[in-house]
N, C-alpha and C positions, 0 to 999 in steps of 0.2 A: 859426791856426784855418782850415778848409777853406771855399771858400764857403760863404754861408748860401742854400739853397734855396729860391724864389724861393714867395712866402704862395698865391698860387692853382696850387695842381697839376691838371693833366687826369685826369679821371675812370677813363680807359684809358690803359695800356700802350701801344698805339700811339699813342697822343696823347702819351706824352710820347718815346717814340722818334722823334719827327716833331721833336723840338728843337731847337737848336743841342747840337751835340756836349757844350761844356763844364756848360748847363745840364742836360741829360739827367745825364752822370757825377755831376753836382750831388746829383742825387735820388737816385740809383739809390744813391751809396755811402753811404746813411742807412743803410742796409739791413744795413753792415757796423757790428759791435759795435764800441764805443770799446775795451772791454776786450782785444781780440783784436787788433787793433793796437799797443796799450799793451804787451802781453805778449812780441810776437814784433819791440818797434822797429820797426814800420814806421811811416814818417812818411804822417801821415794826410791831409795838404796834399794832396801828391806823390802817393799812394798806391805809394810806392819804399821799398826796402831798400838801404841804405849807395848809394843812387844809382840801385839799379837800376829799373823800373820793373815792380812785381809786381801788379797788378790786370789784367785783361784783361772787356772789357764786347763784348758781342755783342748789341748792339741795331737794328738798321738801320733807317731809314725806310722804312714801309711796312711792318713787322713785327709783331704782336700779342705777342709773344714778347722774353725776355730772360734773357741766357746771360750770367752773370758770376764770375770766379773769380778770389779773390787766393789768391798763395801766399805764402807766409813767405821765401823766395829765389826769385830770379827763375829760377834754373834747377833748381828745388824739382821733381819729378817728380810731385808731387800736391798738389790745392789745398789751400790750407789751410782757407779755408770757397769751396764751390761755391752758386751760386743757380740756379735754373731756375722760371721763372714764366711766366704765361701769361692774356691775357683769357681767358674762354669763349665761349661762342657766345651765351650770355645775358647776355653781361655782368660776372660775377663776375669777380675776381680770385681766381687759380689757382695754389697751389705745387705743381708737378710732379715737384721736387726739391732736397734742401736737405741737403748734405753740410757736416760739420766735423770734420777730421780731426787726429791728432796728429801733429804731422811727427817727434816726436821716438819714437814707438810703432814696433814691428816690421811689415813690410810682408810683407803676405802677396798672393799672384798669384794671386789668384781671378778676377781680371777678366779674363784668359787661358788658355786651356785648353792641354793637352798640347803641340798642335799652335799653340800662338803666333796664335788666334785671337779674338778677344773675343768674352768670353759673354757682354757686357751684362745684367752681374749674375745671371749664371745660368740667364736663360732663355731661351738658347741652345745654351750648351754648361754643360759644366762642366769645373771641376778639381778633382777627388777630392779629392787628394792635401793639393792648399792650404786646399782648403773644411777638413777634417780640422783640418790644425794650424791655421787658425784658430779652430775652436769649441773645441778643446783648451786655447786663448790667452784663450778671454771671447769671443771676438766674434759678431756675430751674421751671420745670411747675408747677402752683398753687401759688409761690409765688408772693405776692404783696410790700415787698421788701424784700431787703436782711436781714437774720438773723443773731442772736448773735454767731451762732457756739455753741451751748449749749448742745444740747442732750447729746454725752458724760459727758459733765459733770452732768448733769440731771439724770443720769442714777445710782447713788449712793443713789442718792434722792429717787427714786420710790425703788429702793433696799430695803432701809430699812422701808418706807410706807407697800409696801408688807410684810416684815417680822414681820414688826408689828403687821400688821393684821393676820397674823399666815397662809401668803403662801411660798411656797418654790419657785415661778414663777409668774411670769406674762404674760399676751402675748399681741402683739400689731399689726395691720391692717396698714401695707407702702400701702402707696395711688399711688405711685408712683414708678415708677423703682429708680430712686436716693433714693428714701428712703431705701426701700429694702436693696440696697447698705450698706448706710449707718449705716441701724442697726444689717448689717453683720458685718460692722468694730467693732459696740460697744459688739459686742458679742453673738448675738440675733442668733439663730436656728432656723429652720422651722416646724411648723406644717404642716401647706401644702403650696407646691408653690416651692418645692427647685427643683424638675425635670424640673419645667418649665423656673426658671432662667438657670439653665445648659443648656435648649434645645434656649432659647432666647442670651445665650453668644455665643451659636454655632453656630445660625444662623445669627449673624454678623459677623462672619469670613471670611473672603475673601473667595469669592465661596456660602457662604450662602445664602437664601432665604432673610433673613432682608438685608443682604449685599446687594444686589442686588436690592431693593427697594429706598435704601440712590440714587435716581436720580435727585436729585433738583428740584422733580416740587412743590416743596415747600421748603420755609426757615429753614422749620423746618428739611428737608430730604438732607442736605449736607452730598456730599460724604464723608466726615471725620468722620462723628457723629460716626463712631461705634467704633472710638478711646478712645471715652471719657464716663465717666459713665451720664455724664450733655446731653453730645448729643444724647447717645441713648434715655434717658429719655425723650428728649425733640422729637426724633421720634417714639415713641411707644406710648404719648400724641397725636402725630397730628394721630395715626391709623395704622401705619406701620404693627401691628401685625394682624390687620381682627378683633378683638375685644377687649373691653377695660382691663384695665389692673386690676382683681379682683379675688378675689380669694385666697387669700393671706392670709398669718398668722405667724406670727411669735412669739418666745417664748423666753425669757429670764430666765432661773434658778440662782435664787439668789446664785452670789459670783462663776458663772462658764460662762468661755466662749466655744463654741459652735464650734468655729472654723472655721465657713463656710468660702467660699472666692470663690463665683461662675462670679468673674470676674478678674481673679488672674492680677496683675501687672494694674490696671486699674488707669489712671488718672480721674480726677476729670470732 
């Protein structure tokens, strides 16, 4: 069994990256599902595969912030679940980013454009080419391959990390319209950004402004897309809306759900 976590946690992030090292990795790999270890043999003591050492924690003293990412092999070219978290400036506890991918899925290079430079998800550059044959494949925008399906279940996880730490909430930044979505299903509410999804489900309704833009003059802009929550996402990516998709914030209150559902009966 991996240490046990020590019963009083600090309130912030930098509090407890101010730690000793090994109790810091202590807390932080709570945060890593038992199931996702179990799946991919890695020893969860250790956090190694057949020896090697596949966690990597980016916490420093003095930092509000924490950067952590195992992979499934240590010279795995992508994590297998990524973390990105962060205090705020009020205090909350913040997920910024929260990747889990399939290592054994097709990889597609959208995180690089033509020129071999990174588009940090897109909104920088892009790559046609890869964006194409991924949404051809299921995925959605940003992804480089398909994921585990985890966040729900991930969401019991950060549950009680936050309680721990003695919050009643957390909140988290969708990068994307399918996220949004997404952690509408898991229960998540709006800080800001809920009139804007009601006014973007409105205007792909037959007759609407985004309706009406779904013209094929790109792969990404099929007349269906505003069937699905994958297609609108993947046209509100290629620009559909006149600006990019930010602004956004959403809130989870430990052990309640929110109820939103601003794309009621929506397929995937």
């Amino acid at each position: 069994m991996p240490p046990t976590p020590p019963d009083e946690w600090p309130h912030f992030l930098r509090e407890i990256n101010a730690l000793p090292d090994e109790q810091k990795r202590t807390i932080y790999a709570t945060l890593i599902p038992d199931w996702l270890t179990e799946r991919f043999g890695i020893d969860r003591l250790s956090m190694s595969f057949k020896g090697q050492p596949v966690l990597s924690l980016r916490a420093p003293s003095g930092s509000q912030a924490l950067e952590m990412s195992l992979r499934h092999q240590k010279e795995a070219r992508d994590p297998l679940m990524y973390i990105n978290m962060a205090d705020t400036f009020s205090g909350e506890l913040l997920i910024l980013l929260l990747v889990v991918n399939d290592p054994d899925s097709p990889r597609f290079e959208v995180d690089v454009d033509e020129r071999e430079q990174i588009t940090q998800l897109g909104t920088v550059s892009r790559n046609l080419g890869e964006e194409r044959r991924a949404m051809e494949h299921g995925l959605a925008p940003g992804q480089v391959r398909a994921g585990l399906r985890a966040f729900r279940r991930s969401i019991p996880i950060f549950e009680r990390f936050a309680s721990r730490m003695g919050h009643g909430l957390f909140l988290i930044e969708p990068l994307s319209y399918h996220n949004a979505i997404s952690f509408e299903r898991c229960g998540f509410g709006y800080v800001q950004g809920q009139k804007d999804m009601d006014t973007i489900h409105a205007d792909f309704q037959p007759g609407g402004k985004l309706h009406a833009r779904l013209d094929g003059s790109t792969p990404f802009r099929s007349a269906d897309h505003w069937r699905t929550v994958r297609g609108r996402s993947w046209a509100i990516h290629d620009g559909i809306l006149g600006q990019p998709f930010t602004r956004f914030q959403m809130v989870k209150h430990i052990g309640h759900d929110a109820g939103i559902n601003t794309f009621p009966g929506a397929a995937w």
